[in-house]
C-alpha positions in Angstrom: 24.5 39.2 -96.6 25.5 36.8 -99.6 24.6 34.0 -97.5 21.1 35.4 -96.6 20.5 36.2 -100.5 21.3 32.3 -101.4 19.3 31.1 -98.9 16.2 33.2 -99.9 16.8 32.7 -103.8 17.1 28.3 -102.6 13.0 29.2 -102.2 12.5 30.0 -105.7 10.9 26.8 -107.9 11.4 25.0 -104.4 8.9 22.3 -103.7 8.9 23.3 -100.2 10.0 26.8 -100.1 9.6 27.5 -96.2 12.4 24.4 -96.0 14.1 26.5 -97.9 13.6 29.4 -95.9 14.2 28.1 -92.5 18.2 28.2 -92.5 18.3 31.6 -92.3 17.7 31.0 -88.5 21.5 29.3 -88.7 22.6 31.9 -90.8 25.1 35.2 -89.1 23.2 38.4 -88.7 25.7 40.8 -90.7 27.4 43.6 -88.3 26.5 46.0 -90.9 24.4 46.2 -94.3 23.7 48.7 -96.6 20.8 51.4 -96.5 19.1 54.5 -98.2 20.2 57.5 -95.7 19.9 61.2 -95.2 22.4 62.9 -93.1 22.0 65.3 -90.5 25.1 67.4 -91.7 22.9 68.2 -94.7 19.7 69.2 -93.9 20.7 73.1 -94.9 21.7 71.6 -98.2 18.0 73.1 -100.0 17.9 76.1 -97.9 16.4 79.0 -100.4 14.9 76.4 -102.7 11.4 76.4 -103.7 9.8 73.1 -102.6 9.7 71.5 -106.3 13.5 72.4 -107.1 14.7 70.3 -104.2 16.1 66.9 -105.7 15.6 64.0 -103.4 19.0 62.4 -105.9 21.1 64.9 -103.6 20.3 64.2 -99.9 19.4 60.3 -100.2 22.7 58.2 -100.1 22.9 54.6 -99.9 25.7 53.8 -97.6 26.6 50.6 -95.0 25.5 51.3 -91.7 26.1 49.2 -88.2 23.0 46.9 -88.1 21.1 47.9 -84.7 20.6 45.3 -81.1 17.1 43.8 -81.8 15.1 44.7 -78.6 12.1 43.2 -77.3 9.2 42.5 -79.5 10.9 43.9 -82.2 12.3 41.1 -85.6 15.0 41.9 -87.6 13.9 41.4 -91.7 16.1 41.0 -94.7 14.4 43.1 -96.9 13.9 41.8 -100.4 11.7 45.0 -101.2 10.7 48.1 -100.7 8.5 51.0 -102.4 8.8 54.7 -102.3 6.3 57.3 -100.3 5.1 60.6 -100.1 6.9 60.8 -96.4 9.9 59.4 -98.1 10.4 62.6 -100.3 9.8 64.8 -97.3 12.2 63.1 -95.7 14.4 63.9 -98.5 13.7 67.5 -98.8 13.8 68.3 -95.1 10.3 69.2 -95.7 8.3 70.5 -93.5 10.6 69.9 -90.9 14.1 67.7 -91.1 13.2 64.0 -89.8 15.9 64.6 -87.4 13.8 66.3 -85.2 11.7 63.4 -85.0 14.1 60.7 -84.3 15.8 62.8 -81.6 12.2 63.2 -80.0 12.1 59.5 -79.8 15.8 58.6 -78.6 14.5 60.6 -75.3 12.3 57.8 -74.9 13.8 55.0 -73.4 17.7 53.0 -73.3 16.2 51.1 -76.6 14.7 54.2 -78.4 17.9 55.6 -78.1 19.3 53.7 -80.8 17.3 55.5 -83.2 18.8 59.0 -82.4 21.8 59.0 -85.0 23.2 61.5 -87.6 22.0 59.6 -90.1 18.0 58.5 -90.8 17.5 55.1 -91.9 14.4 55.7 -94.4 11.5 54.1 -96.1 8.1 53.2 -94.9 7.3 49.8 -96.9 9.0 46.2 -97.1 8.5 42.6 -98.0 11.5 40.3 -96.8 12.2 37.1 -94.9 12.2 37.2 -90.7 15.7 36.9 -89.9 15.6 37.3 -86.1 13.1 37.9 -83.8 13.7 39.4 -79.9 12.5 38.3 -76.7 8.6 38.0 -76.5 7.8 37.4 -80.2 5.6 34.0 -80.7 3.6 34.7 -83.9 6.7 35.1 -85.9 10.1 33.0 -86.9 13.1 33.2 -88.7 12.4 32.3 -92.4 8.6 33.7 -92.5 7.9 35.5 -95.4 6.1 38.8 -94.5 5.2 42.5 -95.3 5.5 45.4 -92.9 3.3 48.4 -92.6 4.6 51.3 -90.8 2.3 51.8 -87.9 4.9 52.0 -85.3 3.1 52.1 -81.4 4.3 51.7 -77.9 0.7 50.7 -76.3 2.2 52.0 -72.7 -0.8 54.5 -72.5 -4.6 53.7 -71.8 -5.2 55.9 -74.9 -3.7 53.2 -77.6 -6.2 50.7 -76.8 -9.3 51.8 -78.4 -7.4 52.4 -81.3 -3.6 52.2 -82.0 -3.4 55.5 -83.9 -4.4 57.2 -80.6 -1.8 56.2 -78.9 0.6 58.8 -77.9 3.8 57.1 -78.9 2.3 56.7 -82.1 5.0 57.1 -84.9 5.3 56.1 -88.9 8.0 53.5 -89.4 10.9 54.9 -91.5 9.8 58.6 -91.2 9.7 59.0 -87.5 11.9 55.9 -86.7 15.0 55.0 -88.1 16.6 51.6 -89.6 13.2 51.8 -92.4 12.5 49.3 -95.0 15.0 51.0 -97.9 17.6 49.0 -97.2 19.0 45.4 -97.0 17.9 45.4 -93.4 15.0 46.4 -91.7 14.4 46.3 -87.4 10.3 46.4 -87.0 7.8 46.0 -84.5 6.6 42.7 -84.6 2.7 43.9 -84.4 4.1 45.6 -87.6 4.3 42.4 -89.4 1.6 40.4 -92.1 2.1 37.9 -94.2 3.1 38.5 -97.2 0.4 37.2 -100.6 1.8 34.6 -101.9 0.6 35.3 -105.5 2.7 38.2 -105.3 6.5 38.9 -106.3 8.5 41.0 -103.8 8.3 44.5 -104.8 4.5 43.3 -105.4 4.0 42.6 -102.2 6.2 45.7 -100.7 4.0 48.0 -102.5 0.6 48.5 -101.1 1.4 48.6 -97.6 1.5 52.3 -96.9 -1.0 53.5 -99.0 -3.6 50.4 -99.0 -4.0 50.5 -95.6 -4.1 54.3 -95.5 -6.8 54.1 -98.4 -8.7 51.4 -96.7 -9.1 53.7 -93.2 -10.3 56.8 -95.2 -12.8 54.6 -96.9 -13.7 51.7 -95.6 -13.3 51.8 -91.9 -15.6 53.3 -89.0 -12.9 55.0 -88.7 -12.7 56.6 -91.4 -15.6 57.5 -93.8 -17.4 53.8 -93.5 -18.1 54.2 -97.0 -21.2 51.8 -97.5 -22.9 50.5 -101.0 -23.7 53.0 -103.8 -22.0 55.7 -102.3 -20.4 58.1 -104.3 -17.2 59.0 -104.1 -14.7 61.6 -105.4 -11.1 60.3 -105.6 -8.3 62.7 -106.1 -5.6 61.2 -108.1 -7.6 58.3 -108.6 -4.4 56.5 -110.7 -1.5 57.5 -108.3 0.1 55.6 -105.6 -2.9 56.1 -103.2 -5.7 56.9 -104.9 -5.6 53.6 -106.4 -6.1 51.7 -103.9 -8.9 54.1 -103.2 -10.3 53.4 -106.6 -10.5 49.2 -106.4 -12.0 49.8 -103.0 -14.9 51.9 -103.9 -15.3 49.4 -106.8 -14.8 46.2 -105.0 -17.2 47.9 -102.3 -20.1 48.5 -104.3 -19.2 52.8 -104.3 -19.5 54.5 -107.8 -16.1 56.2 -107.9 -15.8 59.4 -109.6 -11.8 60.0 -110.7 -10.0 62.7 -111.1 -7.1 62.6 -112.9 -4.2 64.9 -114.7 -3.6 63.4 -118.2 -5.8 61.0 -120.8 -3.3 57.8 -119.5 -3.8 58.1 -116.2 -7.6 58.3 -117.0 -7.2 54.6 -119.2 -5.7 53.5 -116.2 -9.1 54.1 -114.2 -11.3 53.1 -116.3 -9.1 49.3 -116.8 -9.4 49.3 -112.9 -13.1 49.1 -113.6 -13.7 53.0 -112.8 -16.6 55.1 -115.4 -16.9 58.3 -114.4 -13.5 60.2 -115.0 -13.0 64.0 -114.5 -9.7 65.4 -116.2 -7.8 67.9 -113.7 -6.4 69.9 -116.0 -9.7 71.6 -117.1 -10.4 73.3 -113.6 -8.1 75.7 -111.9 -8.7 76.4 -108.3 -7.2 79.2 -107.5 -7.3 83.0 -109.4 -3.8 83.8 -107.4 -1.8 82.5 -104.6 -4.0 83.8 -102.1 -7.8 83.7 -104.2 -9.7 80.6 -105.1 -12.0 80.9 -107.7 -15.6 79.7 -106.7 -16.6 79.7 -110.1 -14.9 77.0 -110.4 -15.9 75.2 -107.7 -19.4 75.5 -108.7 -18.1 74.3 -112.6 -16.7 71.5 -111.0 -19.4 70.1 -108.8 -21.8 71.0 -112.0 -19.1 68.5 -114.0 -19.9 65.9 -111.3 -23.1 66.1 -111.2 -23.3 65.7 -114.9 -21.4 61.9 -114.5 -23.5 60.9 -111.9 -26.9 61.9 -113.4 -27.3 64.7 -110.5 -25.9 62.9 -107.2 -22.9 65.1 -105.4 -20.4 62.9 -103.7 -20.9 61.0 -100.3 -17.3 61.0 -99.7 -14.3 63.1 -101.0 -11.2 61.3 -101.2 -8.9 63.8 -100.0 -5.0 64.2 -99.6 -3.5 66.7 -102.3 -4.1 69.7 -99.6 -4.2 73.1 -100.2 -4.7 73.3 -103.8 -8.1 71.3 -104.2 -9.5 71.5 -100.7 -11.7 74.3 -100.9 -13.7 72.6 -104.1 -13.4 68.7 -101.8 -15.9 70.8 -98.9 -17.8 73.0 -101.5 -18.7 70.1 -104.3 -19.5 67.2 -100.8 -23.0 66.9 -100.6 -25.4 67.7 -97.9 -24.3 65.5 -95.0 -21.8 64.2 -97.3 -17.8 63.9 -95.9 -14.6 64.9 -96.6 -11.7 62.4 -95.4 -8.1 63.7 -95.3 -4.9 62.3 -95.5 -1.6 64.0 -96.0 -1.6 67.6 -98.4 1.4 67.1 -101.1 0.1 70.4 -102.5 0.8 72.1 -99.0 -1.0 71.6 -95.1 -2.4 75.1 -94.8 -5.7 74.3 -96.0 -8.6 77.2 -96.6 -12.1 77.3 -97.4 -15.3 78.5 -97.0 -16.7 77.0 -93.9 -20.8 78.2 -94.6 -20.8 75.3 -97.2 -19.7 73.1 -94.5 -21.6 74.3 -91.4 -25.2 75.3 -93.1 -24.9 71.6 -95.2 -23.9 69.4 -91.7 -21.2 68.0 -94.2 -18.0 66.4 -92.2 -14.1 66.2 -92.3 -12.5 63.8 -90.9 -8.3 63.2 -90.2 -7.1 60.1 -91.5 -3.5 59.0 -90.5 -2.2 55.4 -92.3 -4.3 52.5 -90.5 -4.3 50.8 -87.2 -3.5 46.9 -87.5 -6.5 45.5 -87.4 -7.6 47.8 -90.4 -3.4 47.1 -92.1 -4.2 43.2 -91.8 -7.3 43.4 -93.5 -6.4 45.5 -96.0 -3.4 43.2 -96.3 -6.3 40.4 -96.8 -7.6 41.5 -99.7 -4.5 41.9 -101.8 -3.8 38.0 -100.4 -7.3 37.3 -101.3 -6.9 39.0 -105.2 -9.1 41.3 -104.3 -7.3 44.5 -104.3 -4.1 44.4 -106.8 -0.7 46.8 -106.7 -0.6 49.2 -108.6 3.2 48.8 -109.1 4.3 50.8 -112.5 8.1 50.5 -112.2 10.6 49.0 -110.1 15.0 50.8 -109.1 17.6 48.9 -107.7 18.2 50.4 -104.5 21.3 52.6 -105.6 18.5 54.4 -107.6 16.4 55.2 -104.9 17.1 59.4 -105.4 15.8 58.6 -108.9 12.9 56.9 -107.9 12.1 59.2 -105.4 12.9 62.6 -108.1 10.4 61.3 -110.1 7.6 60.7 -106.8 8.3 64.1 -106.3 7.9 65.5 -109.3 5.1 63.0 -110.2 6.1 61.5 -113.4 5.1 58.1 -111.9 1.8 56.3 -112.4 0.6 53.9 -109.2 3.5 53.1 -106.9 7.4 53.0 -107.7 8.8 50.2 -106.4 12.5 49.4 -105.1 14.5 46.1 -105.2 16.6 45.9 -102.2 18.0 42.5 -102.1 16.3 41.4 -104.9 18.5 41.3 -107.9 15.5 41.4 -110.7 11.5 41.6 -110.6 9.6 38.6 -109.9 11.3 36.4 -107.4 8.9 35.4 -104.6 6.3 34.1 -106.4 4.4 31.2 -104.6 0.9 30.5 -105.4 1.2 30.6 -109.4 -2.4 29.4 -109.6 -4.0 32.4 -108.0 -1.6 34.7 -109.9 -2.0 33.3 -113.0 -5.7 34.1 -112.3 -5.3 37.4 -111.6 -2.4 38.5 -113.7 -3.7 41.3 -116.1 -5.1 43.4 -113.0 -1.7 42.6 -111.5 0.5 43.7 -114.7 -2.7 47.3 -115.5 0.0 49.4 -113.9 3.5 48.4 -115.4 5.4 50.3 -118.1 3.3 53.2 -117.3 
């Protein structure tokens, strides 16, 4: 694994980095390296806990673990970076159902899947790294390419997956339902999973937005999705966090009027230096009068505090994925016709509301799951392009991945929490310094915070 490092670090200041870059092709694939795990013998270990007591520092070990037999269209990736997800601290907590139940699922699949089915769960759902290997069938990538992986993981054996990938029946989230993820030195990935990686960008730059960019650009921008057009309004939950930023540039970037909800007076500066106006504090609206009673007052308070930002307009598109505990007031305050895109429910899955102010006003919801690759690579695109930015605030070593992950799940993070996994310190990987350079500030909005 030394030799891997030195080869990748030869790139930095290089005149011709992919020269550089190139001998890992002649370089050993280690027989083991070292990853972020959870362990299958401790999937009781939070049994009786409420949800927000369970510590992800407990369950997620780093540890060395044998590196897997590449199959078929699949590339092996030295991982320079990684980021940590929402599925990530599920995965930690066993929550709502241990991951282990998902890989076992998929070792039924097939002699290769099998690998996949051990007692411990290689995790993580993001990574930017250097192609190290590639298996039998790969053409469009080689050992030393510099890329960035998103997580849609597909087997495209049934009719189904052809339309679009997400439909496909073997349709699985790298790192969450697979094994050997991107939080570790390693990675094994699909090679329709790979992108190139910006080149403006340093590692845990680039490892960032891959998860929830792509996710973000679906909801919003795809047909797919809520095909969010010019001048539409939109309501963004947790318009500062790890996936409602990315919402937040792209209803700027795409001509929307973002409205952004947010829980404190920093994370509302950290809209409006995005470019974002209209900012709604959280705090000030509570949802629910028990565990079982929302209050519709306060829907109706809510939609009035909209209206009053927008000069009367009610949102085209609400930007859902916190779940249970704001989805009553997403359907309730979307306009006539409007629609309400969801992804995930970190506040809990068993959503309720009243379904007259959805039926009598023709309004919509639509399920949104990550991205397909088409919609991955162009949302990729745009961060190349310096369109979109990441929204990285801080960066672990990977030893402190538990920490970084406590603090996802107990959200004292702003934007996305990176994690160095071969990298030994932020900022290695930079190649185009004239498009960064151009760009910096919007790169930098999110750090320290």
């Amino acid at each position: 694994m030394r030799d891997i490092l030195d080869a990748i670090m030869a790139a930095e200041g290089a005149s011709d980095p992919a020269k550089e870059l190139a001998a890992v092709a002649g370089l050993a694939v280690p027989e083991s390296y070292r990853g972020v795990v959870v362990r299958a013998d401790e999937v009781e270990v939070f049994d009786g806990m409420a949800t927000r007591e369970k510590d992800p520092r407990k369950s997620l070990h780093v540890q060395e673990v044998p590196t897997p037999e590449l199959g078929p269209g699949e590339a092996l990736v030295a991982v320079m970076a990684s980021a940590i997800n929402y599925n990530t601290v599920w995965t930690s907590i066993f929550e709502p159902v241990s991951t282990f139940s998902f890989l076992k699922k998929y070792g039924k699949l097939s002699d290769l899947t099998r690998r996949h089915d051990l007692p411990y769960h290689v995790v993580g759902s993001d990574a930017a790294g250097v192609v190290l290997r590639v298996g039998a069938g790969v053409t469009k990538w080689k050992p030393g390419d510099e890329v960035v992986a998103h997580c849609l993981s597909v087997e495209l054996e049934d009719p189904a997956g052809h339309d679009d990938t997400l439909l496909d029946p073997q349709q699985r989230i790298w790192g969450f339902e697979t094994n050997f993820g991107g939080l570790a030195e390693l990675a094994v990935v699909k090679s329709n999973q790979l992108m190139p990686k910006p080149a403006h960008l340093s590692w845990e730059e680039a490892a960032s937005p891959g998860l929830v960019n792509s996710t973000a650009y679906r909801q919003l921008v795809s047909h797919h999705g809520a095909a969010m057009k010019q001048g539409d309004v939109v309501l963004i939950w947790g318009a500062s966090g790890g996936l409602g930023g990315y919402a937040t540039q792209l209803a700027l970037h795409g001509g929307a009027i973002p409205v952004c909800v947010v829980s404190s007076p920093e994370k509302a500066e950290l809209c409006r230096r995005m470019g974002a106006e209209l900012v709604i504090d959280r705090t000030e609206f509570t949802f629910w009068q028990d565990e079982q009673t929302q209050d519709t007052g306060e829907w109706r308070r809510f939609g009035a505090r909209i209206r009053e930002l927008t000069g009367g307009e009610d949102p085209d598109i609400v930007f859902e994925h916190p779940g249970r505990e704001t989805f009553g007031a997403s359907v309730y305050v979307a306009k006539r016709g409007g629609t309400v895109v969801t992804c995930a429910s970190t506040s809990g899955f068993m959503h309720q509301f009243d379904n007259r102010y959805l039926w009598m006003n023709v309004k919509r919801i639509i399920g949104s799951h990550f991205a397909n690759y088409r919609e991955a690579w162009e949302a990729n695109r745009l961060i190349a392009l310096g369109r979109i930015h990441p929204t990285v605030s801080r960066t672990y070593p990977l030893e402190q991945t538990g920490q970084a992950a406590y603090e996802v799940h107990r959200n004292a993070h702003q934007g996305k929490v990176g994690v160095r996994c071969l990298a030994p310190v932020d900022g290695l990987g930079v190649r185009d310094r004239a498009l960064r350079e151009r760009h910096e500030p919007a790169i930098n909005r999110f750090r320290g915070h």
